[in-house]
C-alpha positions as CSV (number, residue, x, y, z in Angstrom):
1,X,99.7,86.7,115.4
2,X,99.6,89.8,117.9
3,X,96.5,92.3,117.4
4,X,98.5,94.7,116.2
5,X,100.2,92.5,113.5
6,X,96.2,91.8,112.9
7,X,95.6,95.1,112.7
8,X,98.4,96.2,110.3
9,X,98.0,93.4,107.9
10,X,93.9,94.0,107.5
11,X,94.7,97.9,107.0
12,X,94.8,98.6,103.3
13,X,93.0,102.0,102.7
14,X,93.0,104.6,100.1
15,X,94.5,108.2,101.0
16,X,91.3,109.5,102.0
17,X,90.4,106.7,104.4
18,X,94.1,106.7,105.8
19,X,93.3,111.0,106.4
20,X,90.6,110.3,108.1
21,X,92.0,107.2,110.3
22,X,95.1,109.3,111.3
23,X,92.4,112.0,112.4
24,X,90.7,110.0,114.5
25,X,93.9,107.9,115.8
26,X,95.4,111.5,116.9
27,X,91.9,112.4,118.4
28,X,92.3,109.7,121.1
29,X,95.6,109.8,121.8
30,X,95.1,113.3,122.3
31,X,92.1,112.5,124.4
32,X,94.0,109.7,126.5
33,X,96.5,111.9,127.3
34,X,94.2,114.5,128.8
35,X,92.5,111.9,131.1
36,X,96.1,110.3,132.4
37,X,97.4,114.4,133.1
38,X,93.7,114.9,134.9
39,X,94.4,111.8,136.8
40,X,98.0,112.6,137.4
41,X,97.3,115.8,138.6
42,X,94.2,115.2,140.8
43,X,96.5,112.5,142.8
44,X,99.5,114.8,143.6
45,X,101.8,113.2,141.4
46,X,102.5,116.6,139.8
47,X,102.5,118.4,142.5
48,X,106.5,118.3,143.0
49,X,106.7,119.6,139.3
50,X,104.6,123.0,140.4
51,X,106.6,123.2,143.7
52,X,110.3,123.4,141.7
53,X,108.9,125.3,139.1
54,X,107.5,127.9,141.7
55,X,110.5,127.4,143.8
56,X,112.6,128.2,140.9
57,X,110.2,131.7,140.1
58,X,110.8,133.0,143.6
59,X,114.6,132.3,143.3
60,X,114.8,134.6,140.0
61,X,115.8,131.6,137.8
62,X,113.2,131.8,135.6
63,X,112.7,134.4,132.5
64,X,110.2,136.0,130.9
65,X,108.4,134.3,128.1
């Protein structure tokens, strides 16, 4: 049995407990996802993104928001 199959068969809460799990669940993925865009964008590999999107700015292909 995988971890998650462990996981998913010893989860049996009421509504309140499941609120409060999802809350916390979307906290860290939310927080994960900060830390791998801080990562990503301290080691260049989004640099390529700013450059097109700047490139495209100067070239009048962009619009106002």
């Amino acid at each position: 049995m995988t971890k998650l199959e462990q996981i998913e068969k010893s989860v049996t809460v009421d509504k309140h407990e499941f609120e409060a799990f999802s809350a916390w669940f979307e906290a860290l993925q939310a927080e994960r996802w900060d830390r791998q865009m801080e990562t990503d964008a301290a080691s260049g590999k989004l640099d390529h993104f700013a450059e097109r999107a700047l490139a495209d700015f100067r070239a009048g292909k962009t619009r106002p928001l």
